[in-house]
N, C-alpha and C positions, 0 to 999 in steps of 0.2 A: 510420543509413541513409546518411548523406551520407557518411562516410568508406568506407564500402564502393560508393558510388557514384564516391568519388576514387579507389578502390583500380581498378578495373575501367577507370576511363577513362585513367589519368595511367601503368598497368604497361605499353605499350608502348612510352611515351616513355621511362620509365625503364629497359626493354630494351636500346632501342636508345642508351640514353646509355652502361649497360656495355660495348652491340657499340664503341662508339667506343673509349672509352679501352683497352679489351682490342684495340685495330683488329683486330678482327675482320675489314671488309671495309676496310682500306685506302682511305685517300682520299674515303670516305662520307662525307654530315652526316648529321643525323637522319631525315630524308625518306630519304635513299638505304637509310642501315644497316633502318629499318623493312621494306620493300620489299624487300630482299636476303632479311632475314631470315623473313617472310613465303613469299617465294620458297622457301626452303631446308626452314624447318620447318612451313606453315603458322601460320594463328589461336593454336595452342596454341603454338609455339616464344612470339609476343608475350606470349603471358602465364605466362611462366615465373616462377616465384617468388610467383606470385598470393594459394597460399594462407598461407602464414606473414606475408603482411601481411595479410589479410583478419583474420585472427588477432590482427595487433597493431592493429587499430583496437579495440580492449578498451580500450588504454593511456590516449587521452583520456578515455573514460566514465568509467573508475576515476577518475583525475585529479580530472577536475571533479565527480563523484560524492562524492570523500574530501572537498575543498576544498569544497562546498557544506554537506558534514554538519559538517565542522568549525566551519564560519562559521553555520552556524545554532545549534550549542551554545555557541558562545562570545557572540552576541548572546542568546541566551536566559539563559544565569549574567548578563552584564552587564544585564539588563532584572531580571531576578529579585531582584541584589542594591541597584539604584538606585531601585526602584520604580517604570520607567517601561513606556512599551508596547513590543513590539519593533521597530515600527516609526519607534519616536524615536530608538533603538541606533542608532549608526555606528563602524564600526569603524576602530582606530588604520591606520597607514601597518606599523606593526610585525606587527598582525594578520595583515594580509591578505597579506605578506610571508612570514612562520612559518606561516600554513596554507595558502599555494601551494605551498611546500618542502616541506612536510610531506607535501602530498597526492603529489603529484611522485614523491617518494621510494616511498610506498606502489606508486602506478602501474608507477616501473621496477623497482622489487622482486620484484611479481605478475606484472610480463610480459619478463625481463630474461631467462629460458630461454628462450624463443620468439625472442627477438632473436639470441640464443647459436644456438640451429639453426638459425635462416634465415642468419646469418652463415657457417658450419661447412659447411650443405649447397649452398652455392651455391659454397662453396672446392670442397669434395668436383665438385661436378657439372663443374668445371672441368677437372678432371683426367679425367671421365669419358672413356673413350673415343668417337673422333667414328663408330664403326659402330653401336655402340648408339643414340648419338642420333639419324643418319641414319634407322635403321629405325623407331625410335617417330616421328617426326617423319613420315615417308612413311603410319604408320597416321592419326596426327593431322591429315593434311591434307586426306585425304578426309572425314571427316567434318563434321557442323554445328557450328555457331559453336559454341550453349549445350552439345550434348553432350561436343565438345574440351573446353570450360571447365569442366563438370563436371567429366568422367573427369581433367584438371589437378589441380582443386582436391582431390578423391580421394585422390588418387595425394601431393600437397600433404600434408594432413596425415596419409597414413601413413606417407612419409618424416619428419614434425616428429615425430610420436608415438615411431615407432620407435628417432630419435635421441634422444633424452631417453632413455627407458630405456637404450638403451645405455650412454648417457654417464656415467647416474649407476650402471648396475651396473659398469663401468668403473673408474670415477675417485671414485665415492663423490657426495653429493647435494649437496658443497658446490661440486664442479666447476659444479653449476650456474650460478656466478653469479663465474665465472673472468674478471675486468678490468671488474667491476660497479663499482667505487670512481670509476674516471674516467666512465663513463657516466654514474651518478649526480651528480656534480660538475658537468660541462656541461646535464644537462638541470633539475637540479633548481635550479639558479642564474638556468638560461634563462625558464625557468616562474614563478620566483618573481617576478624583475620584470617579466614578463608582464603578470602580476595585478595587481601594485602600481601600474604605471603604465597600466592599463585605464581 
């Protein structure tokens, strides 16, 4: 709940950090680019991209979901084979090293397509053309908060859905997971000593 609660509060900062570096509005900070942007597409322009991270808050759960089952069978064999209780188990620096990488890996493995089309689709929306967006953006602005963020989120994952099939009838099911080697590498290194030094 709390990362979908981060995802809802922190997507117009991160909007409006894209409108900047894309200078969208020229000479804006983040107060300004929000406000412009606001102006232009209402509520829903701010939370563009909403639903494919709603989607990747899975990645932690998994994460420390894997990392917690792991560490609970590895003090259970080491309690099993020592004869003590598992509350007397502590585990090595190596441990908990090898099962934050481990879990990690599993994590960006199970959610590394969903980061491939939130990556893909936000290239894609870029080149969209600006009359389409104009018009969706003039529907979305008259409406309510929750029903724009809906009809977003909606709209969200029929575009993630729709790209996935595409891509894997396309390119075949391994394109899934096309420049997976380096995301794995920084995240699964990041998380490991995450753990370790908790």
């Amino acid at each position: 709940m709390a990362g979908v609660l981060n995802v809802l509060a922190s997507n117009p900062i991160w909007v409006a950090t894209m409108g900047i570096k894309a200078d969208t509005y020229p000479g804006s900070n983040v107060f300004g680019v929000l406000s412009k942007t606001y102006r232009d597409g209402g509520i829903g322009a701010l939370y563009s991209g909403t639903g494919a991270s709603l989607l990747l808050v899975a990645n932690p759960i998994i994460h420390y979901t894997a990392y917690e089952s792991l560490k609970g069978l590895r003090i259970a064999s080491l309690a099993k084979s020592s004869g003590k209780g598992v509350s007397d188990i502590i585990l090595s620096g190596g441990d908990i090293f090898v099962f934050g990488a481990l879990a990690k890996c599993i994590a960006t493995i199970l959610t590394y397509p969903l980061q491939l089309a939130q990556t893909r689709l936000r290239s894609i929306r870029k080149k969209a053309k600006k009359d389409d967006e104009k018009e969706d953006k003039a529907v979305a602005k008259g409406g309510s908060f929750l029903l724009t963020l809906w009809n977003g989120l909606a709209n969200e994952y029929s575009a993630t859905w729709n790209f996935l099939v595409n891509h894997v009838k396309t390119n075949g099911f391994t394109a899934m997971f096309q420049g997976m080697g380096a995301k794995l590498l920084q995240t699964v290194l990041n998380a490991a000593f995450s753990l370790l030094f908790l």
